[in-house]
TORVEX-101660 format. One record per residue (C-alpha): residue number from 1; residue in one letter; x, y, z. Coordinates in nm, 2 decimals, padded with zeros to 4 digits. Each point is the difference from the previous one (the first is absolute). Example, Ala and Ser with C-alpha at 12.3 -4.5 7.8 and 13.67 -1.06 7.14 Angstrom:
TORVEX-101660
<r 1; a; <01.23; -00.45; 00.78>>,
<r 2; s; <00.14; 00.34; -00.07>>,
end
This chain:
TORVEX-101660
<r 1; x; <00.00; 00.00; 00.00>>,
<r 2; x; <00.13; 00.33; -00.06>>,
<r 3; x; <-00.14; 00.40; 00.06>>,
<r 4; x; <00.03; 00.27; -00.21>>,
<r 5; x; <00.12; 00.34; 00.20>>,
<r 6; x; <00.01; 00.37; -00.09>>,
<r 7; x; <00.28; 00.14; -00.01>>,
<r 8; x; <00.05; 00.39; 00.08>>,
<r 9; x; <-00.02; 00.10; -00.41>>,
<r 10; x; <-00.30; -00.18; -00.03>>,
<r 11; x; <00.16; -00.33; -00.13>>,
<r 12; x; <-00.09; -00.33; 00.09>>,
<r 13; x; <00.23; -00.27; 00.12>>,
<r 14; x; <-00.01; -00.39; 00.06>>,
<r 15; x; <00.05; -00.09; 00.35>>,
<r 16; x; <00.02; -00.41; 00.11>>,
<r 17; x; <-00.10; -00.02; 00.39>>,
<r 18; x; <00.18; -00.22; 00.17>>,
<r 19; x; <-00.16; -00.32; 00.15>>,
<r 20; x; <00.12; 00.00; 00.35>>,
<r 21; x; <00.06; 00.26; 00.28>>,
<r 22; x; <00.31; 00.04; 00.18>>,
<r 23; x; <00.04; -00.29; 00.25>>,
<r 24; x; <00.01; 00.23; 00.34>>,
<r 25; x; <-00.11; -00.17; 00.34>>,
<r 26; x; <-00.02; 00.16; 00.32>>,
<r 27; x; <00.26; -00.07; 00.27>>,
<r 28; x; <00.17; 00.11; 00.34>>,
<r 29; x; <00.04; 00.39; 00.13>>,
<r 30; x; <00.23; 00.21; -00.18>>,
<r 31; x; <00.34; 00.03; 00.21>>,
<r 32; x; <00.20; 00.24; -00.21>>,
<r 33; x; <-00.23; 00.31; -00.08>>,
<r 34; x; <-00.32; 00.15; 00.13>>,
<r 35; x; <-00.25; -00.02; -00.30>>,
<r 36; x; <-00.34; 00.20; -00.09>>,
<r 37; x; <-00.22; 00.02; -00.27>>,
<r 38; x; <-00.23; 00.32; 00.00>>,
<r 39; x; <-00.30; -00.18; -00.08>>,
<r 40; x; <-00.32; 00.11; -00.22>>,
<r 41; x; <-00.31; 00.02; 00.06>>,
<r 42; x; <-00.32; -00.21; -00.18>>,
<r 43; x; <-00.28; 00.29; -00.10>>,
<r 44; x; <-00.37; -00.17; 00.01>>,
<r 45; x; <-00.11; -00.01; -00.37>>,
<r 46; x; <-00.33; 00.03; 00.13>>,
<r 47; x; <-00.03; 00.31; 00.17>>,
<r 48; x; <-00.16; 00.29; -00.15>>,
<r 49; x; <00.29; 00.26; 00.03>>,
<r 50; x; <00.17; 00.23; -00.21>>,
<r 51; x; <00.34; 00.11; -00.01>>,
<r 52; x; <-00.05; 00.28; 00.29>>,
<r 53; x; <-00.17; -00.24; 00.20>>,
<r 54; x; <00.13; -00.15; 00.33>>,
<r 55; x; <00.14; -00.31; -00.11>>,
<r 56; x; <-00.20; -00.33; 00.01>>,
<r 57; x; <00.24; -00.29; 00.08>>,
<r 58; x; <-00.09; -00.37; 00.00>>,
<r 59; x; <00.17; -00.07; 00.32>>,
<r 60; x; <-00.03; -00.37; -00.05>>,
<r 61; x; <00.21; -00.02; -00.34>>,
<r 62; x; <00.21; 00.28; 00.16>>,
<r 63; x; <00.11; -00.18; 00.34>>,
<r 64; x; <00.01; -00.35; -00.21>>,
<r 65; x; <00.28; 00.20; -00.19>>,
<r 66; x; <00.21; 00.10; 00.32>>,
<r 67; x; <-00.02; -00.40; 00.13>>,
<r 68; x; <00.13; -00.06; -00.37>>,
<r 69; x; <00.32; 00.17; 00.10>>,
<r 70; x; <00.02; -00.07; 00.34>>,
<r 71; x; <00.01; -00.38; -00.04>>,
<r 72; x; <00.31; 00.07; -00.24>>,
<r 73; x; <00.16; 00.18; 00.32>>,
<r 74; x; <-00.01; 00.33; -00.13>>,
<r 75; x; <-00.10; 00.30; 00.24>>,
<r 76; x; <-00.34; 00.23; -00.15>>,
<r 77; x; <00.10; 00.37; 00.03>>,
<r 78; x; <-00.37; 00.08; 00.03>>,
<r 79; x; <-00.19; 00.34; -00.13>>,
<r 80; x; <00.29; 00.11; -00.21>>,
<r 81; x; <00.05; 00.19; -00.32>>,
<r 82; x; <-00.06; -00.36; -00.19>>,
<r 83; x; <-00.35; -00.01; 00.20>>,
<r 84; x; <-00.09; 00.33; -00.19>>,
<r 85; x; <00.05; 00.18; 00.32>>,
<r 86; x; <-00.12; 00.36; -00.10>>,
<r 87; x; <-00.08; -00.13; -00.42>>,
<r 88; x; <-00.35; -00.15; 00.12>>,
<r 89; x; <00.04; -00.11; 00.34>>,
<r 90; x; <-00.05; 00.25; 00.26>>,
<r 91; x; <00.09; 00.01; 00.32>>,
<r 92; x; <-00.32; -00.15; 00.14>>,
<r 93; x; <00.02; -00.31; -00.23>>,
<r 94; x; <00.36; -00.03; 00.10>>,
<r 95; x; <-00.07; -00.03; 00.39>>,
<r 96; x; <-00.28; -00.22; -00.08>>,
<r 97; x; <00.31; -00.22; -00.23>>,
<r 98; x; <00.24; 00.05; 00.28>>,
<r 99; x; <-00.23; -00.14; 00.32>>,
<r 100; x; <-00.08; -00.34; -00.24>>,
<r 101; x; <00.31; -00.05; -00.09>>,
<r 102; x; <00.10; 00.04; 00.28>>,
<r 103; x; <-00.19; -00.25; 00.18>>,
<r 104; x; <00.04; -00.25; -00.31>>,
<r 105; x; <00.38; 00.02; 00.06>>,
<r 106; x; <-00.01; -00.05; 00.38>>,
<r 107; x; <-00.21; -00.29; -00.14>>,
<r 108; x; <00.19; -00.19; -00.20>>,
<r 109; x; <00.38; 00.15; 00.18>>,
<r 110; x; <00.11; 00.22; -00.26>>,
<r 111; x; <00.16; 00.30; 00.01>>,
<r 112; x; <-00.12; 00.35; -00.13>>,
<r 113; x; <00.05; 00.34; 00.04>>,
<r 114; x; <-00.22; 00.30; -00.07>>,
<r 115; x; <00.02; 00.33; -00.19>>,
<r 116; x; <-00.08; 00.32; 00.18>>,
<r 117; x; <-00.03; 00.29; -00.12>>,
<r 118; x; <-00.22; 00.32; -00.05>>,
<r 119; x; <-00.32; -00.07; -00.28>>,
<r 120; x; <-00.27; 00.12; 00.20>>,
<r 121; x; <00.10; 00.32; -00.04>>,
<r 122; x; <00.09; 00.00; -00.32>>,
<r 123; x; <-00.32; 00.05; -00.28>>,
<r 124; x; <00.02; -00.05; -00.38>>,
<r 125; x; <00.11; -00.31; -00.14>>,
<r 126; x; <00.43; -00.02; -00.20>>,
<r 127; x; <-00.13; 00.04; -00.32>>,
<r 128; x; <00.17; -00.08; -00.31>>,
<r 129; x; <00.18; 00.37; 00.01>>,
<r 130; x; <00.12; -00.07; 00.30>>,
<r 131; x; <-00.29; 00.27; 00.14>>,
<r 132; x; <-00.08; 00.01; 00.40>>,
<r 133; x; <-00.19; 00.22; 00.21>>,
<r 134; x; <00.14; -00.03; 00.36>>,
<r 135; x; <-00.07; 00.18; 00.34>>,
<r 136; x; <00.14; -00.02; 00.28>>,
<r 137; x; <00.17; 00.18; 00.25>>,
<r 138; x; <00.38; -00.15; 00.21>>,
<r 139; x; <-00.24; -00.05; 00.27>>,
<r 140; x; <-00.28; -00.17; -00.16>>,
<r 141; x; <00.26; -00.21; -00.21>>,
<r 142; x; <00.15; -00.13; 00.37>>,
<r 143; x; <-00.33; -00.11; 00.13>>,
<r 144; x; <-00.06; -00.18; -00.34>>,
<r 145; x; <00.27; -00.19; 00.04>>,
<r 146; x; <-00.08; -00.05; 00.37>>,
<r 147; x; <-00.34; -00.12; -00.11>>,
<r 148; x; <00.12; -00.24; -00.25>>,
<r 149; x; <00.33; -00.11; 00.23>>,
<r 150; x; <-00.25; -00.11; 00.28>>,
<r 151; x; <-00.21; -00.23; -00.25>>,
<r 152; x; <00.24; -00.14; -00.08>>,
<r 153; x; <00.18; -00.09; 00.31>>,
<r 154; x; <-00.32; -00.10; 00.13>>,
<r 155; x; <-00.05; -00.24; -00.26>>,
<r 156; x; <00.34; -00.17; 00.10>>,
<r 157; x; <00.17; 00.05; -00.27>>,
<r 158; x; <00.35; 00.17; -00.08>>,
<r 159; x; <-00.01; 00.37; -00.12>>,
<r 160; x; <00.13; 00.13; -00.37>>,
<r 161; x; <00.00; 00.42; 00.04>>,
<r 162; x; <-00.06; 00.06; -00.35>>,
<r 163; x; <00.06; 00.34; -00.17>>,
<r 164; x; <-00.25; 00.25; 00.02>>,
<r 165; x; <-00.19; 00.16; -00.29>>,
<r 166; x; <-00.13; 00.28; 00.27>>,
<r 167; x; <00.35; 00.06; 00.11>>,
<r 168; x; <00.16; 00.03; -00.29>>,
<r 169; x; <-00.24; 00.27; -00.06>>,
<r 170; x; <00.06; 00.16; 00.29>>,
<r 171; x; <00.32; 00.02; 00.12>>,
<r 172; x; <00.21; 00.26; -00.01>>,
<r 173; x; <00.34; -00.17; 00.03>>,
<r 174; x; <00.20; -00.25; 00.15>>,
<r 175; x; <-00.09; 00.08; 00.37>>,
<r 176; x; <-00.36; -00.09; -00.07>>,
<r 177; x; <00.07; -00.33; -00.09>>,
<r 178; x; <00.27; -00.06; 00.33>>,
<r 179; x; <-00.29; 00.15; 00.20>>,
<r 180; x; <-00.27; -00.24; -00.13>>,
<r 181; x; <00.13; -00.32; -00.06>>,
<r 182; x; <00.25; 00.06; 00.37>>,
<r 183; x; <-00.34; 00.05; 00.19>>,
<r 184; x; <-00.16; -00.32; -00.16>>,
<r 185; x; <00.35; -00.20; 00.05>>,
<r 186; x; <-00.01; 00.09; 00.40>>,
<r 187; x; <-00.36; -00.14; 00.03>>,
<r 188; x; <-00.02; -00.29; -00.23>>,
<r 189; x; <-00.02; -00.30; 00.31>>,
<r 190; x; <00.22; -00.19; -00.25>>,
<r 191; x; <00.29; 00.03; -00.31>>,
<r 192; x; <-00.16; 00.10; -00.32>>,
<r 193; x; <00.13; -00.03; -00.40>>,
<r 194; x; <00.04; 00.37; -00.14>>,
<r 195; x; <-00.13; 00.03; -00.39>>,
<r 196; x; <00.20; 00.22; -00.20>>,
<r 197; x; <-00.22; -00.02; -00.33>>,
<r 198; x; <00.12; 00.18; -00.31>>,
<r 199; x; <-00.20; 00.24; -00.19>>,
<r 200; x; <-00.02; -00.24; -00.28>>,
<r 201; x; <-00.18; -00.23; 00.19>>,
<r 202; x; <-00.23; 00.34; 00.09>>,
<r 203; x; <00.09; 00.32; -00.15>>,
<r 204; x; <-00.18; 00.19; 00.33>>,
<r 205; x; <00.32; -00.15; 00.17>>,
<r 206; x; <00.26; 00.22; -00.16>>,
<r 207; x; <00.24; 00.19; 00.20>>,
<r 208; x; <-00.12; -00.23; 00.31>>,
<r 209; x; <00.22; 00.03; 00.30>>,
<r 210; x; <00.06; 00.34; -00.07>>,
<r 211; x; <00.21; 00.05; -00.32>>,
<r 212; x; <-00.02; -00.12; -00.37>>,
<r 213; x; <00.33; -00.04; 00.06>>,
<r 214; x; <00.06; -00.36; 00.05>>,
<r 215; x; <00.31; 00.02; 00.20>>,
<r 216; x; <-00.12; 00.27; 00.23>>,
<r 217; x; <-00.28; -00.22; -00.01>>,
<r 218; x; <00.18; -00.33; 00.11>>,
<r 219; x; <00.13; 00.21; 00.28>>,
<r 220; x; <-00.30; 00.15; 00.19>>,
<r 221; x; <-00.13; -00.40; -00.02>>,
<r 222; x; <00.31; -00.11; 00.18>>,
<r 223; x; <-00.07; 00.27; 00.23>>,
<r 224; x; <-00.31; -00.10; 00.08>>,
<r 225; x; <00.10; -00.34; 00.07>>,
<r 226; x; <00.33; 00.05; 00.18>>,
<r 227; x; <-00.21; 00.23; 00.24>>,
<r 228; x; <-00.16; -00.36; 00.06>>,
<r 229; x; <00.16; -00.28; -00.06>>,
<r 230; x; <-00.16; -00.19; 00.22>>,
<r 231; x; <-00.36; 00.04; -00.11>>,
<r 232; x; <00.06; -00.08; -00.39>>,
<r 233; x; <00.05; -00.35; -00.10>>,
<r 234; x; <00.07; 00.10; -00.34>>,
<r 235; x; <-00.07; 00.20; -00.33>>,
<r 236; x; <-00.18; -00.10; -00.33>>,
<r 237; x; <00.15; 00.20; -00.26>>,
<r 238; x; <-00.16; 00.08; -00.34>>,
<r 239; x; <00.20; 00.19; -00.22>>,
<r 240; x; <00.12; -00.21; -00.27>>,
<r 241; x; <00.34; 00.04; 00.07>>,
<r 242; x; <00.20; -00.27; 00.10>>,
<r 243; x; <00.32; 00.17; 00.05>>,
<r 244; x; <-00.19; 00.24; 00.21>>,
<r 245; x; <-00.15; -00.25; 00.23>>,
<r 246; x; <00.34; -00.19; 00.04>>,
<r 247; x; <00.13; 00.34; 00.13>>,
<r 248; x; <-00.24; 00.07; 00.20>>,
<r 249; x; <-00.01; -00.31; 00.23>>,
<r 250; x; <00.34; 00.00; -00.03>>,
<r 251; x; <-00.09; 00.29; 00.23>>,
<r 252; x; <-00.23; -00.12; 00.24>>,
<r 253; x; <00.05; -00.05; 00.35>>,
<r 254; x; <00.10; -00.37; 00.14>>,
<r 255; x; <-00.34; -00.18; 00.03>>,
<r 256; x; <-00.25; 00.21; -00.20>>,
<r 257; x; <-00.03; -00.25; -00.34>>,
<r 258; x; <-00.06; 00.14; -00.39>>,
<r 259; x; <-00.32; -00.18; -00.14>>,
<r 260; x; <00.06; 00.08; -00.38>>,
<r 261; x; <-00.30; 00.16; -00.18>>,
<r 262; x; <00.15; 00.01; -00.33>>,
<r 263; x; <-00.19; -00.24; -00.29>>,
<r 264; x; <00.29; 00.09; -00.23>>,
<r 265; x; <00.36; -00.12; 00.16>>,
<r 266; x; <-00.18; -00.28; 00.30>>,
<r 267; x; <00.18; -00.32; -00.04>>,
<r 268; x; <00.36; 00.18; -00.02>>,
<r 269; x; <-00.08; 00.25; 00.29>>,
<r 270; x; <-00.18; -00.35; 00.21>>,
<r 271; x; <00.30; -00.17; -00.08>>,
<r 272; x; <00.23; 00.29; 00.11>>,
<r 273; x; <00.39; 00.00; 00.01>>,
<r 274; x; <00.26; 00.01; 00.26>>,
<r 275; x; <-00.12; 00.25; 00.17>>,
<r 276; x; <-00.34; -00.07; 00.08>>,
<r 277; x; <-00.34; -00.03; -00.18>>,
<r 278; x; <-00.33; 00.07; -00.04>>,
<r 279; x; <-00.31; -00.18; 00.17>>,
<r 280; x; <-00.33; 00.02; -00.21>>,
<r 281; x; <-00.34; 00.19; -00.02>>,
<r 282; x; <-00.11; -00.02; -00.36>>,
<r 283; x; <-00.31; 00.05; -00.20>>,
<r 284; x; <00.15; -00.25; -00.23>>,
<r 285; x; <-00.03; -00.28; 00.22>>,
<r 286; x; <-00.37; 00.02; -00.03>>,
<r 287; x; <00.01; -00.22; -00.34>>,
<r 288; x; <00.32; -00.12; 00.06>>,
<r 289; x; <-00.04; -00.14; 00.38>>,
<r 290; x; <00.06; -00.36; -00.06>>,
<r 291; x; <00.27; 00.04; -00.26>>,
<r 292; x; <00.15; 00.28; 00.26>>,
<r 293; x; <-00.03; -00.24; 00.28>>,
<r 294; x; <00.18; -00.29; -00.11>>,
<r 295; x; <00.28; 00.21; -00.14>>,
<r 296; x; <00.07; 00.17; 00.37>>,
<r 297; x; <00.02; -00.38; 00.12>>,
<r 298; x; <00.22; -00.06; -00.29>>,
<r 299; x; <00.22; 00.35; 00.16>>,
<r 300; x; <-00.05; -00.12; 00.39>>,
<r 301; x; <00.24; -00.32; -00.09>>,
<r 302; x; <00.24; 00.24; -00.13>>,
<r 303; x; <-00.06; -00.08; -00.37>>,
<r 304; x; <00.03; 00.36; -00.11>>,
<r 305; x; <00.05; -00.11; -00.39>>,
<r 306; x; <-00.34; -00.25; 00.06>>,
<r 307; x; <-00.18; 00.29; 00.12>>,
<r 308; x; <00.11; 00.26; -00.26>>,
<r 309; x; <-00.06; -00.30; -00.30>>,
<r 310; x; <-00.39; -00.03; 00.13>>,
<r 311; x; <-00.04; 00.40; 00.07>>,
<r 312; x; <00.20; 00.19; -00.24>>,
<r 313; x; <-00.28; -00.11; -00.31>>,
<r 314; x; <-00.27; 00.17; 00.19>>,
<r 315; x; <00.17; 00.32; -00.05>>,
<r 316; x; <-00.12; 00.06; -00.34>>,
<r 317; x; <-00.39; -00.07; 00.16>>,
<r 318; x; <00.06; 00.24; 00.24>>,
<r 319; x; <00.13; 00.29; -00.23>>,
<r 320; x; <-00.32; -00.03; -00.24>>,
<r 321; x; <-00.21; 00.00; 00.30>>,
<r 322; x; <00.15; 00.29; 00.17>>,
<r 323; x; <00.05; 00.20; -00.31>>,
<r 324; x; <-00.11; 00.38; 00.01>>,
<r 325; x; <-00.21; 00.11; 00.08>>,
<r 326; x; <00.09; -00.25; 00.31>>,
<r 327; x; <-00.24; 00.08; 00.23>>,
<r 328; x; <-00.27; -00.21; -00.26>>,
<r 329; x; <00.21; -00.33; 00.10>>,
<r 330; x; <-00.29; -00.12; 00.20>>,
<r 331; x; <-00.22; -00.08; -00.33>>,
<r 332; x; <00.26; -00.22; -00.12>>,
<r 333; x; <00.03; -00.19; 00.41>>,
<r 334; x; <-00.34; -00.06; -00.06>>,
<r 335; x; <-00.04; -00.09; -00.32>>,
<r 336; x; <00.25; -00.26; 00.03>>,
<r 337; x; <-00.18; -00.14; 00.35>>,
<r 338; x; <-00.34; -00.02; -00.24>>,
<r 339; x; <00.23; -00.20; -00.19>>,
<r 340; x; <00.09; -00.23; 00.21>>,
<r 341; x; <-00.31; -00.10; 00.13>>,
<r 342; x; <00.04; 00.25; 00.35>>,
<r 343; x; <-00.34; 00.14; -00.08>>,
<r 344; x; <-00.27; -00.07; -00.20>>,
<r 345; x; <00.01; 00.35; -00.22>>,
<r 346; x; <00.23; 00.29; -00.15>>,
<r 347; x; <-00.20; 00.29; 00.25>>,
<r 348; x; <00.18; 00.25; 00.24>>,
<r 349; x; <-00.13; 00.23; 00.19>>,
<r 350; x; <-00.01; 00.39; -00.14>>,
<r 351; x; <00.00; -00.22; -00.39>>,
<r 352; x; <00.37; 00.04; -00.01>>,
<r 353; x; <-00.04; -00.29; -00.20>>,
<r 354; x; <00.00; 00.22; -00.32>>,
<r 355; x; <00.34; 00.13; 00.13>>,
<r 356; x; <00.21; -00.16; -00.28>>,
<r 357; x; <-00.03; -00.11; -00.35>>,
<r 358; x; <-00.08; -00.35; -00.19>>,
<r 359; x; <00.36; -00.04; -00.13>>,
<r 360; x; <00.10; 00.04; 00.37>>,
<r 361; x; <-00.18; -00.26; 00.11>>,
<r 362; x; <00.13; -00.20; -00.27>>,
<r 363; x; <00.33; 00.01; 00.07>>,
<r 364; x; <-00.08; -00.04; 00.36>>,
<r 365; x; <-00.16; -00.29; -00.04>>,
<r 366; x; <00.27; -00.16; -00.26>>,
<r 367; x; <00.27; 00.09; 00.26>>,
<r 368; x; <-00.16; -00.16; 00.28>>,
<r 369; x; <-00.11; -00.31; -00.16>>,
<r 370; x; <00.39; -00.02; -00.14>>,
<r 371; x; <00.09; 00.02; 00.39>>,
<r 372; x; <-00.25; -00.28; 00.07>>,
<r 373; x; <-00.22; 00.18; 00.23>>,
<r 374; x; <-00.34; -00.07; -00.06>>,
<r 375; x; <-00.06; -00.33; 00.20>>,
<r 376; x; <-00.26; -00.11; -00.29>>,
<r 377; x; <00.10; 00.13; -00.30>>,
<r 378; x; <-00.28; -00.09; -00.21>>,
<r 379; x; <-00.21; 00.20; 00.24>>,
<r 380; x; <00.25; 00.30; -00.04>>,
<r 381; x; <-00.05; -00.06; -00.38>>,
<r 382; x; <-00.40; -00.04; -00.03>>,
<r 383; x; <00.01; 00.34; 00.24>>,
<r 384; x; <00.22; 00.21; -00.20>>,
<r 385; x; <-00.15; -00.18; -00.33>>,
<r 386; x; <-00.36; 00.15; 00.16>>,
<r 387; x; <00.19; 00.36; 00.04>>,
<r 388; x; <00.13; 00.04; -00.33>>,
<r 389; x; <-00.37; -00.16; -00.17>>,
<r 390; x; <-00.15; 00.34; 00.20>>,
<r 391; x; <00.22; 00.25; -00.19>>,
<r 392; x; <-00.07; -00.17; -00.32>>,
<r 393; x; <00.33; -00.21; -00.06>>,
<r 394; x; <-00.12; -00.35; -00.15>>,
<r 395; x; <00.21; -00.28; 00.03>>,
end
């Protein structure tokens, strides 16, 4: 059997899927590297919404997905940028997300840990220019993330600080952000992951921590956390820059980890050199998790070449997924999971769904079932067959 795919010039070209998956299996506790995938979430296909409607999540599919991942030992980073945190899922949505999954992992003993940040204070959805209408004073922003820190700690699971949108906006200069994130440090009751996100993850980020400047930058963030040391387990860095995020937890203090964040450069910043590496929190390990798994239990043995020889291939995956605009990645995470069976239907919440283009499905699709991914390939192949028969491509 074979598939005929668009190509970006309109052309059509023969692709063969391939008859088996990759054979993956689950297996013992990672002992090498702390692992998370930001997870997505499943939008109920039913729901009468819109796209500026409170999302409408089928929490059954959604929760199902997070046990998916879990029983592969990975660790959920819950209510992230990947869960359409602030791009269709607002910030009621996302306590409801963080108290289930919550539970589900204390459940079934896996580890997560949850964003926090400041989207009830924000209005106006990140539109396609980039557009957002924020409010917000310093002091409003604080009790924001106050609000959200205490749902989350409450729920039992491990804080992410992510950037603020609202802050951004507001402040004036580098003090602002020492100010902020030193008072949520000193009452946080345990060690939280600092986000760095980059602004082409979310172009409201840019010039966050005070400067567009990337080095003055860098250094108001080690600020903040050498103020602290003892309250930050560790920073998720998304810039896209390996060399960057090698010098910068190059720079950290003893004990406070680097959870990479960058879906361009992972396996050779994971696998790291002589002087340290990088732990994982990656939106790419949503369709990747099994494949991701067994390659970190290929690394824990000390198999740095095994590891590299499973990962390194994925890299070309990531890059079409996470190509600009970036911050539309998550239609791409979720088509894939519709591909592979994770939920019954190609729907997110806000219909971010129309985020990217028929050829770039193609080529997702192609580059995933070349990786082996999808654990029934046939079912990947009637399912992207079914997409390509609704834009009028006949096979």
């Amino acid at each position: 059997m074979t598939i005929q795919l668009p190509g970006a010039g309109g052309e059509l070209r023969t692709h063969t899927p391939r008859a088996q998956p990759l054979a993956l299996t689950t297996g013992a506790p990672f002992t090498s590297r702390t692992v998370f995938s930001a997870a997505h979430v499943v939008a109920d296909p039913y729901a009468d919404v819109s796209p500026d409607s409170p999302a409408a999540v089928d929490w059954d599919a959604t929760l199902a997905f997070r046990r998916h991942l879990w029983s592969h030992g990975l660790g959920v980073a819950e209510a992230m940028d990947t869960a359409q945190r602030g791009m269709g899922l607002d910030w009621a949505g996302a306590a409801e997300l963080i108290r289930r999954s919550a539970a589900e992992a204390k459940a079934v003993g896996g580890r997560i840990a949850c964003g926090v940040g400041t989207d009830q204070i924000t209005s106006g959805p990140l539109g396609t220019s980039g557009s957002l209408i924020t409010s917000g004073s310093l002091e409003e922003i604080r009790k924001a993330y106050e609000e959200q820190l205490a749902v989350v700690e409450e729920s039992g699971a491990q804080a992410i600080l992510m950037a603020s949108r609202a802050l951004a906006a507001a402040a004036s200069g580098p003090e602002d952000y020492l100010e902020i994130y030193g008072h949520l440090l000193r009452q946080s009751a345990e060690p939280v992951i600092l986000h760095w996100l980059g602004p082409m993850f979310d172009p409201a980020l840019e010039g966050y921590w005070g400067s567009s400047d990337l080095d003055a930058a860098t250094n108001t963030f080690l600020d903040v956390i050498a103020a602290h040391p003892d309250k930050v387990d560790g920073i998720k860095v998304s810039l896209l820059d390996a060399q960057r995020e090698i010098d910068l937890r190059r720079r950290l203090p003893e004990g406070v980890r680097c959870y990479t964040g960058d879906d361009f450069n992972y396996p050779e910043l994971i696998a790291g050199d002589d002087q340290g590496f990088s732990h994982a929190l990656l939106g790419i390990f949503d369709p990747l998790g099994p494949l991701a798994a067994e390659a970190v239990r290929v690394l824990d043995t000390g198999d740095v070449k095994g590891f590299r020889e499973l990962l390194d291939p994925t890299v070309e995956l990531s890059r079409h997924l996470f190509q600009a605009p970036t911050r539309f990645y998550k239609t791409g995470v979720v088509f894939l999971a519709w591909l592979s069976g994770h939920q019954a239907h190609f729907t997110m919440v806000g219909g971010l769904q129309s985020a990217r283009s028929l050829p770039h499905f193609a080529r997702a699709y192609e580059l995933a079932d070349g990786l082996g991914l999808f654990p029934d390939p046939a079912l990947a192949e009637e399912r992207m067959k079914n997409l390509l028969a609704m834009y009028g491509v006949t096979q």
